[in-house]
N, C-alpha and C positions, 0 to 999 in steps of 0.2 A: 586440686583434689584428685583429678585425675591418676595424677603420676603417684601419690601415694595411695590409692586403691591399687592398682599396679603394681608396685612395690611389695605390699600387703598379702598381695592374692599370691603372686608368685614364689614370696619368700617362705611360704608354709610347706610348701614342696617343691623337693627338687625341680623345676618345671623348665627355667630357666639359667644362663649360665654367662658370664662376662664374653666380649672375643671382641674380635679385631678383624670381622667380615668388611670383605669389598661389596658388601652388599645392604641395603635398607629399604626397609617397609615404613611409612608413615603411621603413628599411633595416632589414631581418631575416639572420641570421645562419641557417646550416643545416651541417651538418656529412654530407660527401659519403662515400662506404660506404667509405674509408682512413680517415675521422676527421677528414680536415682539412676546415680553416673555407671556406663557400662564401659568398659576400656578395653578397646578393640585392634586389633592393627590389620592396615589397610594393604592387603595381600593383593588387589588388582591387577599391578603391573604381571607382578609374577605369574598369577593365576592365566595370564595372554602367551606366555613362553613356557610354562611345564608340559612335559607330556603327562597326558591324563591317563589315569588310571580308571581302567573302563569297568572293575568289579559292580557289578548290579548290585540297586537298594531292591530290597523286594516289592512285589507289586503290591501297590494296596489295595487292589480287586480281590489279588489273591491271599489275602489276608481277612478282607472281610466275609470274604466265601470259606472259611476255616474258622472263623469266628462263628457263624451259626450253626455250625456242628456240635457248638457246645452251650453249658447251660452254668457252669459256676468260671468264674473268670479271678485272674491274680494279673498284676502289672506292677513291676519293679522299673524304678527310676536312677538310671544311674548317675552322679553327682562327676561333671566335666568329662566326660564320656573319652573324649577325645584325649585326655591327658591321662589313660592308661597306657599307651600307646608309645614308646621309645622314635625319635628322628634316627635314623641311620646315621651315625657320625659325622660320614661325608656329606651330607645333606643338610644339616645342620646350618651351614654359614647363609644359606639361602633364606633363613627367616627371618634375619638378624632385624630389630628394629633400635632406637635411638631413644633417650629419653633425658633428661637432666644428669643424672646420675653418672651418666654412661653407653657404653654399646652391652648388650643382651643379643644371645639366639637363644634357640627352645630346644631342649629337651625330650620335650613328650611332644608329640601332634598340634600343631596349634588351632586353633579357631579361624574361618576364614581364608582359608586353604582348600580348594576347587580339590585336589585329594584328598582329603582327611573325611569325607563322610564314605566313600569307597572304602578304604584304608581300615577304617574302623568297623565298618562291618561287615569286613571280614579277618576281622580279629575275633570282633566278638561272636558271628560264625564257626566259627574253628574251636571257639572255646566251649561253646555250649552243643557242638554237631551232634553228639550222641544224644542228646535230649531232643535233638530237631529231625534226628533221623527217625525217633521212637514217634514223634508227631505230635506233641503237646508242650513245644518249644517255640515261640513264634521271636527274634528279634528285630525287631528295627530300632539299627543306633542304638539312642540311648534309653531305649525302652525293651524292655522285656515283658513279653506275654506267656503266661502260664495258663493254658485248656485244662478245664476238669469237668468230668460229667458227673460228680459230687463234690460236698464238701470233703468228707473222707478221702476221698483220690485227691480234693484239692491240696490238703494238707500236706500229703505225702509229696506232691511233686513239687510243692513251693521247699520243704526241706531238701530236696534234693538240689532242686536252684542254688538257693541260699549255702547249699557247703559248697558247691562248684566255685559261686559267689566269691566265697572266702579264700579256696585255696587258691586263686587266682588274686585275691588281693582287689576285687572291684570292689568302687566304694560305692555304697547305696545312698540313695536320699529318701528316707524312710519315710518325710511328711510329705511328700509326691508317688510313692506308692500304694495300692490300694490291693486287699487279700480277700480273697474268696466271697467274693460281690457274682451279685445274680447278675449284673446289669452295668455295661463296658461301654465307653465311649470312644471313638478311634478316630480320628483324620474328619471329624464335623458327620459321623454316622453312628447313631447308638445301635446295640445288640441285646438285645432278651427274651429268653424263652424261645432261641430259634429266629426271631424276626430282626428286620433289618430298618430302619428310619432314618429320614434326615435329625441331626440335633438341634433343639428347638434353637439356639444358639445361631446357628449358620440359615434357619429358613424365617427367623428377626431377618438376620443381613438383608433377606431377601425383599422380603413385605414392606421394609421399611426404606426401600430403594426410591430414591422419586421419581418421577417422571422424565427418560432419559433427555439432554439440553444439548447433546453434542454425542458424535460418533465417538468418542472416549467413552460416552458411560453407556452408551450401546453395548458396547465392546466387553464391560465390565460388569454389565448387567447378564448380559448371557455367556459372559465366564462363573460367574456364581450360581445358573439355573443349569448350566450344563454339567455341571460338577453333580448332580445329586438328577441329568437326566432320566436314571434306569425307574425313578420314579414318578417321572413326569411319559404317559402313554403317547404314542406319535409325537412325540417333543420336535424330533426335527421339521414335522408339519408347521405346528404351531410356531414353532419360532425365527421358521423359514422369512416372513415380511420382516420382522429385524436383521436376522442374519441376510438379507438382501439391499440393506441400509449398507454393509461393512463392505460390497463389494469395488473393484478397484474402479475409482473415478466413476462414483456413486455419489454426489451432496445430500448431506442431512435432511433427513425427511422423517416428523413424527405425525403423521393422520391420524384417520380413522384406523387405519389396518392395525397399523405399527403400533398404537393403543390396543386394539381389542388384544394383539400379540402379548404383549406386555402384563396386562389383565390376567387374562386366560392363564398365562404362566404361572402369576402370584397366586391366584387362586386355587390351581393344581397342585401347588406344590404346598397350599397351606392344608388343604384337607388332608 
């Protein structure tokens, strides 16, 4: 099943192309949270020997701090993000993977390639600059954000997107886009009317954590409460008797402390 969704997906666009590389990636099979089959190639080896391309993703601090500056919101989705993106020729034999049929490399960017999220955004940087320099241009990857402090302004600058959009040939995924909405959801933080919250979504994850049984879920308990700390007051206080569980050639220890810790957390972060 694998290899013809492969086939399939590939054959629609130029994406891929036959060769004769001294080189192979392993295709891995993965099954996406519906069940159905996702077909991947396993770029590891590679990703340990390329030099990395060190172009910055933007921060997401600085993005949610430019998010409340504004009050009508648009977000365009673009559809394989990474396969607008041409491989440089020479570069090309290094993707190369193996499947029934034959040897394939890639043509456009592949997936799973330790460069290709650098790579791409700063293509897609470059392409939208002038709307990023006027300040109501926000990308990451494969999303795009549109700031408007009306709907009238919103209108105007999602037209302005959408022909850039075009002349450029990106392809959109219009039922994962959403237009001139009061109220934006980013990286597990909603936005409206100026304010900033956890999404009910990411502080479930949190409520519904159980009582940690082993320094692994210490560890991943307060990777999930620290992520959304700016809203938790004195948080390194409070979370100081577990973060003091994690320290080196520390044995697991959950009391009274590291309970109340625990508590106090879920409950700060639910109000």
């Amino acid at each position: 099943v694998g290899f013809e969704i492969l086939k399939k997906k590939f054959s629609i666009h130029p994406i891929v192309e036959p060769c004769s590389s001294e080189y192979s990636s392993p295709v891995v099979i993965i099954r996406k949270k519906n069940a159905t089959p996702r077909v991947c190639i396993d770029y590891r080896r590679l990703n340990n020997i390329v030099v990395k391309d060190r172009f910055p993703l933007p921060l997401i601090e600085d993005i949610l701090d430019r998010l409340q500056g504004s009050r009508v919101f648009s977000t365009i989705d673009l559809k394989n993000a990474f396969f607008h993106v041409d491989v440089n020729k020479d570069s090309r034999k290094y993707t190369s993977f193996v499947i029934h049929e034959g040897q394939y490399q890639f043509l456009k960017v592949p997936f799973g390639l330790c460069n290709s999220p650098a790579v791409f955004q700063r293509y897609i940087n470059t392409i939208f600059r002038p709307l990023i320099n006027d300040g109501f241009v926000l990308p990451y990857l494969d999303d795009i954000i549109i700031l408007s402090s009306s709907f009238e302004e919103g209108i105007e600058r999602v037209k302005r997107v959408l022909s850039i959009a075009s002349e450029y040939g990106l392809q959109i995924n219009f039922n994962k886009s959403h237009f001139l909405k009061k109220r934006i959801e980013f990286f597990g933080h909603v936005i409206e009317d100026g304010k900033i919250f956890p999404s009910s979504l990411k502080t479930k994850a949190v409520l519904n954590f159980p009582e940690p049984a082993n320094l692994k879920q210490i560890h991943s308990f307060l990777g999930l409460t620290g992520y959304f700390r700016k809203f938790i007051p004195k948080y390194s206080t409070i979370a100081r008797p577990l973060s003091d569980v994690l320290k080196k050639d520390r044995k697991f220890k959950f009391g009274e402390e590291e309970r109340i810790s625990f508590n106090q957390l879920n409950l700060m972060l639910a109000e």
